[in-house]
N, C-alpha and C positions, 0 to 999 in steps of 0.2 A: 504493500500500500504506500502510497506518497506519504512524502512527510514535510507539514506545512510550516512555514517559516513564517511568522507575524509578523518579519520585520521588511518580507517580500512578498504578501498577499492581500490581494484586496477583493472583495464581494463585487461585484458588477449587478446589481437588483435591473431586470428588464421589464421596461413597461409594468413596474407594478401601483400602480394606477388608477385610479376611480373608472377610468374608460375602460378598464378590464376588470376590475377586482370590487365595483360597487355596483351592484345589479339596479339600485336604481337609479344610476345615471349613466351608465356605460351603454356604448355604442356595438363592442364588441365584446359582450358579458361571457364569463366562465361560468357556469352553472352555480347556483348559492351555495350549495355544500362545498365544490374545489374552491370555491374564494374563502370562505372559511378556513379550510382547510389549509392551502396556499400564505394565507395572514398569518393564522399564527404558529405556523413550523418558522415561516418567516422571520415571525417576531422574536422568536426564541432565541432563533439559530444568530440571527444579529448582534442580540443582546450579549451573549455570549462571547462572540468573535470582537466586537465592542471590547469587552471586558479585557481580552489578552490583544488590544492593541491591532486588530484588526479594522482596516477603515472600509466602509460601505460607499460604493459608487451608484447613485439612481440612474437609472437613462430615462429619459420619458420621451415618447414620440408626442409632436407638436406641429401644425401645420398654420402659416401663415393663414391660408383659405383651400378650397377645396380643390382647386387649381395643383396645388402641389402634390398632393395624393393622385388625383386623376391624371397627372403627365406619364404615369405609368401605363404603359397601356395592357395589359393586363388586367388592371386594378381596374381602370375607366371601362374595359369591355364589363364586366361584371358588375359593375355599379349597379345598385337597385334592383337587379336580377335575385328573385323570392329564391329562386334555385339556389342560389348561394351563400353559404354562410357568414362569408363575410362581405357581403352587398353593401353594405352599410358602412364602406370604408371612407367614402366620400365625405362624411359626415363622423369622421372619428380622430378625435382629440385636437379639435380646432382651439388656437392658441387662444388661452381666457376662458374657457370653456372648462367643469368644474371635471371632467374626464382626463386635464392633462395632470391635476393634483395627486401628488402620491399621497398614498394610502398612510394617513396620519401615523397611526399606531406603530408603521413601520422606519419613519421621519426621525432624524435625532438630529440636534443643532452640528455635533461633530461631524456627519453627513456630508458626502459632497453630491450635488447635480448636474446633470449634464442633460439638456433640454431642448435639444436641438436635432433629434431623431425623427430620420424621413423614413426610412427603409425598415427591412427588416436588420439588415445590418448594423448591429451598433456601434459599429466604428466608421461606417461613410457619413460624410459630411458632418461630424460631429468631433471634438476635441477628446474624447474618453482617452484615445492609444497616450498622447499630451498627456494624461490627468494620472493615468496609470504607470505611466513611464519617468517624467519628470519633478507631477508633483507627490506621486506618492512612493514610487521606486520598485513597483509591484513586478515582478517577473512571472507568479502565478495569479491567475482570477480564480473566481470562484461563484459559478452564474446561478442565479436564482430568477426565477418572475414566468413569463408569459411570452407568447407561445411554446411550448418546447417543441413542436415540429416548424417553426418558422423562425421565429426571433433569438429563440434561445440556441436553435440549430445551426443558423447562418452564423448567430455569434461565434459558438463553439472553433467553428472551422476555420474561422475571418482570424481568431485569438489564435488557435494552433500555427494557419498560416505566420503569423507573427512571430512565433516562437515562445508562443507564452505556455507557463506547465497550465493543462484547464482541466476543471473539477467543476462537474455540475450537480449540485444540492439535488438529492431526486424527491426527497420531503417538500420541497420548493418552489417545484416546476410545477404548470401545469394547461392544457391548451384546451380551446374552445368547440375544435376537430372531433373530441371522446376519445375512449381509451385505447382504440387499436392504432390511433395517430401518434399518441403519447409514448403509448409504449415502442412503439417501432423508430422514433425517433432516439429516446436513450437507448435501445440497444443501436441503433448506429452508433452514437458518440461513444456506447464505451469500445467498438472497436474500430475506431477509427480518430479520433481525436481526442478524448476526455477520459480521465476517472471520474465516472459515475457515483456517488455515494450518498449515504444516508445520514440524516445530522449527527448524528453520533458517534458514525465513523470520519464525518468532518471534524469536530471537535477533538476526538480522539487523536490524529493527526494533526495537531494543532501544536508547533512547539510551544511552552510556559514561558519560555524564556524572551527576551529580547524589549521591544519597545510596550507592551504587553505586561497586566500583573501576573505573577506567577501563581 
């Protein structure tokens, strides 16, 4: 099993979000039980990592207007199409809008965010690689939040690409697709970019030592 350094990791929380994690304002909702769910493994696993000196990165996707989501085209073919589950992309987490706010409970002043997510990538056109490389000196993540077969996947691999060690929270994840998307996505990551883990093989992996109380 990996062995995590406090003093070189940092949480990447994706899209966790009232536009995903609060069913009644979310555009593109997890079902109430995984948002439950999702919050407070969440909230734990933070707290904890918090504790030994671990820093937490938000990303939130945010769109100027609906223009910037629909220059996909992909996204724009499927727009408002019932067939789709996520039709409603047009109209998801437009900037000001109570969908782009992260999920309070998971918030800490010590916290940083990064607000500026188009894609599912959360590293294009956004400062995170900057945030995790400069201001925090992070060589491994550690992903939590929403979609695990989109946002949490593309991350995965965008982070390996880079060379970073990745570990994705499996208590943490979780996508709006249902379980046979979820689950086929972390088994890709665990063979092909990621340790896979559970909070308490996360924490378990967690050296005591370094900027972190012991």
């Amino acid at each position: 099993m990996i062995r995590l350094d406090p003093k070189t990791t940092a949480v990447v929380a994706i899209d966790m979000h009232r536009g995903h994690l609060d069913p009644s304002v979310a555009t593109l909702p997890l079902p109430a039980e995984s948002c439950r769910r999702v919050i407070g493994a969440a909230r734990e696993l933070f707290a904890k990592l918090r504790d030994r000196g671990v820093p937490i990165v938000h990303v939130v996707t945010s769109y100027r207007d609906p223009a910037e989501s629909l220059s996909n085209p992909f996204w724009k073919a499927i727009a408002e199409d019932p067939g789709m589950k996520r039709s409603a992309a047009s109209r998801h987490n437009m900037a000001g809008g109570p969908g782009t706010q992260v999920i309070p409970e998971l918030l800490d002043p010590r916290d940083v965010v990064v607000d500026r997510k188009k894609r599912y990538d959360c590293f294009h056109g956004t400062d995170l690689d900057f945030v995790l490389q400069r201001k925090l000196g992070a060589r491994t993540v550690v992903l939590t939040g929403v979609n695990t077969n989109s946002c949490v996947l593309c991350t995965a691999f965008e982070a390996n690409a880079r060379d970073y060690a990745v570990v994705v929270a499996a208590d943490c994840v979780d996508t709006m697709d249902g379980p046979e998307m979820h689950g086929f996505a972390l088994r890709n990551m665990a063979i092909t970019v990621a340790w896979v883990l559970r909070n308490d093989e996360i924490l378990a992996s967690v050296e005591l030592t370094g900027r972190g109380k012991e």
